[in-house]
N, C-alpha and C positions, 0 to 999 in steps of 0.2 A: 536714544537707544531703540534698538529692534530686534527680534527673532530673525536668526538666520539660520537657512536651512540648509542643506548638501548640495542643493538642484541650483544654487547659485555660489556656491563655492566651486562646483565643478565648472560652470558658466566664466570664469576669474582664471582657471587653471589653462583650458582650452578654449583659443581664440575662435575658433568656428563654432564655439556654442553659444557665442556673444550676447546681449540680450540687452535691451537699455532698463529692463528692471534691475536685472543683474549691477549694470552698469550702476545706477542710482543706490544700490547699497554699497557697491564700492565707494560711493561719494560720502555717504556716512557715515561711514565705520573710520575715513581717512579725519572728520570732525569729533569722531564721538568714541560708541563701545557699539557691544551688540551683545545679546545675550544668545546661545545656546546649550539644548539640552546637550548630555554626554552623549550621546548618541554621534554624534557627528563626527565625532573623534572618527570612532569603526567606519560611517558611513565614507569620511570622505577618502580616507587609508585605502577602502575598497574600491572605490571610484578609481583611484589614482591606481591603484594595479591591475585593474581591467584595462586602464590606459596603457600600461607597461604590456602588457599581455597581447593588444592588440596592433602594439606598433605605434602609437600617440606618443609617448614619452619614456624618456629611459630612466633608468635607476636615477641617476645625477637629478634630473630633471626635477623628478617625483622627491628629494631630499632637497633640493631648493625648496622648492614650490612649500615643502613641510615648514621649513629652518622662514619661509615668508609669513606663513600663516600662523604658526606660532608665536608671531612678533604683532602678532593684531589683536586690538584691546575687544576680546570674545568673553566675556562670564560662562561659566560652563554651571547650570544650572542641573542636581544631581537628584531632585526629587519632585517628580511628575505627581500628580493627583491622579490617580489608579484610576479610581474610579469616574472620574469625566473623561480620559484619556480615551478608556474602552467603551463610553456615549459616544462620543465624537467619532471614535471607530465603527461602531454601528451603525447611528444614526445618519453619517455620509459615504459608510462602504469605502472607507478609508484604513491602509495599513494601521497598526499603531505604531509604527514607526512616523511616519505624517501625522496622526490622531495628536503623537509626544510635544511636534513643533507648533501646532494649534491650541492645544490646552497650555502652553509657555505664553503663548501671546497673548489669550486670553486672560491667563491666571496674573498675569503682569502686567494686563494693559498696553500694549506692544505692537505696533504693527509688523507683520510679518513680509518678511524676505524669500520667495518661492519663486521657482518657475512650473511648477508641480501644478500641472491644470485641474488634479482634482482636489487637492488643497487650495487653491485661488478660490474653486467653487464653492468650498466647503466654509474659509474664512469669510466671501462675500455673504454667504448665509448666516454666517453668525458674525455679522457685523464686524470684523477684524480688519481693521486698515491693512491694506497692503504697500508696501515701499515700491513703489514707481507710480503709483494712482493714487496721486496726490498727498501719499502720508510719507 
């Protein structure tokens, strides 16, 4: 199991944002589960209609790609620890939207799933395995 975040679910959606970390969760999730917060739900909904908006992907497209990812064994994990969420938000100058995905992997032991280079930096600082380097 691992934390997954939006910045690799988008990575799965559109083939030119390809990424072999991305790819290496896709390896796992097809053996395993993955957990993520609720947030992902919105985040990746949003992603996918700024796709639609800019010409990437059409309506059809954007309700596969949903009807795919809702058939993927994801735990939706609905109650974050406030209070480390907004440490990890200050102390690496990170959204708490990011802060949400980092306190998951930490609070659960977890290596985390990102393409999100200030979350990478932030996990490699607090020791959080990442899926594609080596976890």
């Amino acid at each position: 199991m691992f934390v997954l975040d939006a910045s690799v679910v988008a990575s799965w959606c559109f083939p030119d944002e390809s990424h072999s970390n991305a790819e290496a969760a896709f390896r796992r999730i097809a053996d395993g589960a993955a957990a993520a917060p609720a947030l992902l739900w919105f985040e990746v909904r949003n992603v996918l209609l700024m796709g639609e908006r800019r010409g990437r992907l059409s309506e059809a497209q954007t309700s596969r790609f949903l009807k795919y990812l809702g058939e993927l064994p994801i735990e939706v994990d609905r109650e974050p620890e406030e209070t480390q969420v907004l440490s990890l938000a200050r102390t690496y100058r990170l959204s708490v939207y990011d802060a949400v995905y980092l306190e998951l992997a930490q609070r659960k032991a977890l290596p985390l799933a990102t393409l999100d280079r200030a979350l990478i930096d932030a996990a490699r600082s607090e020791q959080v395995p990442l899926v594609g380097e080596g976890a």
